[in-house]
GUDRENVO-822839 format. One line per 4 residues: number of its first residue (from 1); their letters; for each residue x, z, y of N, C-alpha, C. Coordinates in steps of 0.02 Angstrom, whole numbers, plus 32768, in hexadecimal, padded with zeros to 4 digits. Atoms other than C-alpha are relative to their C-alpha. Last residue first. Layout:
BEGIN
NUM) A) X,Z,Y,X,Z,Y,X,Z,Y | ...;
***
This chain:
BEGIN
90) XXXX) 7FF1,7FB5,8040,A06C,71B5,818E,7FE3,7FEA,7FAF | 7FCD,7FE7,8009,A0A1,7111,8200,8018,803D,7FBC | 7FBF,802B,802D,A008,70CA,81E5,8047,8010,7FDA | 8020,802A,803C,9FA3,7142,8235,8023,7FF7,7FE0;
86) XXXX) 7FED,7FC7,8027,A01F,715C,82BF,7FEA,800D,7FB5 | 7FA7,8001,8010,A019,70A4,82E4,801B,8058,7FEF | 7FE4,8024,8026,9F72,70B7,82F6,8027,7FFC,7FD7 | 801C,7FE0,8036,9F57,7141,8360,8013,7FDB,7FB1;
82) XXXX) 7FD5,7FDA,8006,9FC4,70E8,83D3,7FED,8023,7FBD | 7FB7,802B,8003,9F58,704C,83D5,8040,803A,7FEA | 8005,8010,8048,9EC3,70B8,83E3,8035,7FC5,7FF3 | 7FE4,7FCE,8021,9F20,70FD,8489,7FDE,8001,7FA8;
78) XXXX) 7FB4,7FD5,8022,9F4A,7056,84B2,7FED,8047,7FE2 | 7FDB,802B,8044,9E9E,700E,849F,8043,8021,8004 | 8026,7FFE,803E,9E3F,70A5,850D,8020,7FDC,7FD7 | 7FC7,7FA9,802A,9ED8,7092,8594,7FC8,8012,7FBC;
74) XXXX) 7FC4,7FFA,8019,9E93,6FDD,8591,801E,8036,8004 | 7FF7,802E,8045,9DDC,7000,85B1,8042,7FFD,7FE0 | 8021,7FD5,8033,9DE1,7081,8624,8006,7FEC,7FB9 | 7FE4,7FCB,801B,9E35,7015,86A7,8003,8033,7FBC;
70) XXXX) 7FD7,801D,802B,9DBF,6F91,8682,8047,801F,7FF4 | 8004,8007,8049,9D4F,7001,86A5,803E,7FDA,7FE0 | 8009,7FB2,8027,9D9E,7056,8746,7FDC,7FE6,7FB1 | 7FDC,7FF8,8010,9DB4,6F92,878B,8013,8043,7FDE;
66) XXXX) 7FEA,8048,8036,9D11,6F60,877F,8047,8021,7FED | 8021,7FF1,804E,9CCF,6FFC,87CA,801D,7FC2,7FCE | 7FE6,7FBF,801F,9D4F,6FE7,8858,7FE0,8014,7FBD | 7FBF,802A,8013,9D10,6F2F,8877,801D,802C,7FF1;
62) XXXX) 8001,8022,8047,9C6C,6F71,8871,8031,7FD4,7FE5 | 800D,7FD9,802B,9C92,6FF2,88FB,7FE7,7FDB,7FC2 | 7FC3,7FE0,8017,9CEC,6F71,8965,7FE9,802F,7FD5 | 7FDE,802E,801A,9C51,6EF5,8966,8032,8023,7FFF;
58) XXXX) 8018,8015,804B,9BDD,6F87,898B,802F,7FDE,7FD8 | 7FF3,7FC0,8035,9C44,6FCD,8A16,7FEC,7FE9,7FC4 | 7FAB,800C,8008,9C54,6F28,8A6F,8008,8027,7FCE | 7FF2,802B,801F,9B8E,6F0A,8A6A,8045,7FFB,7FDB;
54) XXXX) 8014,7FFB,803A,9B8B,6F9D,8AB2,8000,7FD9,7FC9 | 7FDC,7FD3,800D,9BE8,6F73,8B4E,7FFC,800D,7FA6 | 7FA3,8022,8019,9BA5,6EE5,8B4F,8025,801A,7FE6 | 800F,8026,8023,9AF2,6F40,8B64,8038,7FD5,7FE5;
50) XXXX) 7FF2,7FCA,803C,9B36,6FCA,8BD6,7FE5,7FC6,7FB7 | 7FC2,7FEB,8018,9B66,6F28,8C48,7FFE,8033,7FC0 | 7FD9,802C,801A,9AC6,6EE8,8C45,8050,8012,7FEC | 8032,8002,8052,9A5B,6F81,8C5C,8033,7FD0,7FE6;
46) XXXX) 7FF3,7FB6,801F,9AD8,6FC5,8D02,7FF6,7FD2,7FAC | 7FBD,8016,8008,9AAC,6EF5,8D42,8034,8030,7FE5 | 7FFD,805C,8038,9A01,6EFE,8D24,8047,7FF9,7FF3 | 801D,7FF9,804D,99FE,6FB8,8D73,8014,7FC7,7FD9;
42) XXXX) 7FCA,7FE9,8004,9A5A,6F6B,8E23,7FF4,8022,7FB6 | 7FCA,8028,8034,99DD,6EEB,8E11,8040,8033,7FFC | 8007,8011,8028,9950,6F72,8E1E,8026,7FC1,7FDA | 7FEF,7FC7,802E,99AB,6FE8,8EA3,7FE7,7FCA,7FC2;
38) XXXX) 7FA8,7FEE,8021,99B5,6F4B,8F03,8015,8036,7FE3 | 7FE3,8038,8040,990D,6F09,8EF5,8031,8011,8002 | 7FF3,8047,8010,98B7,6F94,8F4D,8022,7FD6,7FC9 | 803B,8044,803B,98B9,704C,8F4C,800F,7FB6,8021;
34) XXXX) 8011,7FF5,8041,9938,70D4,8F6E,7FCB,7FC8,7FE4 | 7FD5,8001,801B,998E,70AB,9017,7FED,8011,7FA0 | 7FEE,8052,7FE2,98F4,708A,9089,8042,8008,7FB0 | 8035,802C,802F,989A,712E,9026,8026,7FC2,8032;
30) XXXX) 7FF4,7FF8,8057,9942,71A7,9037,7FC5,7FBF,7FFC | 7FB8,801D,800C,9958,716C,9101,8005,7FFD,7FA1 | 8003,804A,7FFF,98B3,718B,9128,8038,7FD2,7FE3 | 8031,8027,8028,98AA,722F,90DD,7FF5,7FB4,8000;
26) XXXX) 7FDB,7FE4,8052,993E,726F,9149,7FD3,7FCF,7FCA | 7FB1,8018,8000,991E,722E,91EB,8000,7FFF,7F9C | 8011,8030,7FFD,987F,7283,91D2,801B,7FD4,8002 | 8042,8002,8052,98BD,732B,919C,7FEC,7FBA,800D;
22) XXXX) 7FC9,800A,802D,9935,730B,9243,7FF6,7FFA,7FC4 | 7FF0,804D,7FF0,9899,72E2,92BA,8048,7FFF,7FC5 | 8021,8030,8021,9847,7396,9259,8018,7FC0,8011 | 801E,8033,7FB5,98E7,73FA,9291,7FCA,7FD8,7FE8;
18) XXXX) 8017,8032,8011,992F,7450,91E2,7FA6,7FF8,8029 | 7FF1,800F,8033,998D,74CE,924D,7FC5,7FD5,7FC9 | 7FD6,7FD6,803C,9962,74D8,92E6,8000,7FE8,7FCA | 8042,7FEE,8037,9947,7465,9364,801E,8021,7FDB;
14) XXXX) 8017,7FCD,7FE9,99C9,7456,9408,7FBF,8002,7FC4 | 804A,8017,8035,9A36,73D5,93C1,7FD4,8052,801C | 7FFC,800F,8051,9AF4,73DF,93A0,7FA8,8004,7FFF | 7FE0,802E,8020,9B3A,73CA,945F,7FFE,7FE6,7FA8;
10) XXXX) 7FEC,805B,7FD3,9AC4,73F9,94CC,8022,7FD0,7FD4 | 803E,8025,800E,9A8C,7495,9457,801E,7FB3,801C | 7FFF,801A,805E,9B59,74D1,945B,7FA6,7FC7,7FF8 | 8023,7FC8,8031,9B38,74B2,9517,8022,7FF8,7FBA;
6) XXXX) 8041,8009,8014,9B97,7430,9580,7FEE,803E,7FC7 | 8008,8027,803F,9C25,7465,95DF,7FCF,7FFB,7FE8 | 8027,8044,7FFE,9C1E,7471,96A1,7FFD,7FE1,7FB9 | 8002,801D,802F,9C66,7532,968F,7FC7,7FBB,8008;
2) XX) 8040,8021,7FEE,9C43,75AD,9708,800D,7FC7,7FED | 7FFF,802E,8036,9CB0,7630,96C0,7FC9,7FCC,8009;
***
């Protein structure tokens, strides 16, 4: 079996398991990709939208409170309206 294939090591890395050049790899890659200006406009631009957003909710939740009183209101006059007319009636 005299085999000209390359090693399992040859072919995935002859360090063991967390390799210090791969730990280093590693760390460099989270602090290039985690700070600067483009995590902080990519925030600005998260803040702005949840801010519209909100804005949206407000203006439909006081257009629902508007419409639940004034709901409220006229089944309140018919049913003293009904009362009424029973009233009367006796």
């Amino acid at each position: 079996m005299g085999s000209k294939a390359p090693s399992w090591a040859d072919q995935w890395g002859t360090g063991s398991f967390g390799d210090e050049d791969d730990d280093d790899k590693l760390v460099t890659k989270k602090a290039s990709s985690g700070s600067g200006s483009g995590s902080s406009n990519k925030m600005t631009e998260v803040k702005a939208a949840a801010s519209a957003g909100f804005g949206k909710a407000k203006e439909a939740a006081s257009v629902g409170a508007q419409k639940v009183k004034s709901g409220t209101s006229v089944g309140i006059k018919w049913v003293k309206k009904q009362y009424q007319k029973k009233s009367s009636s006796t």
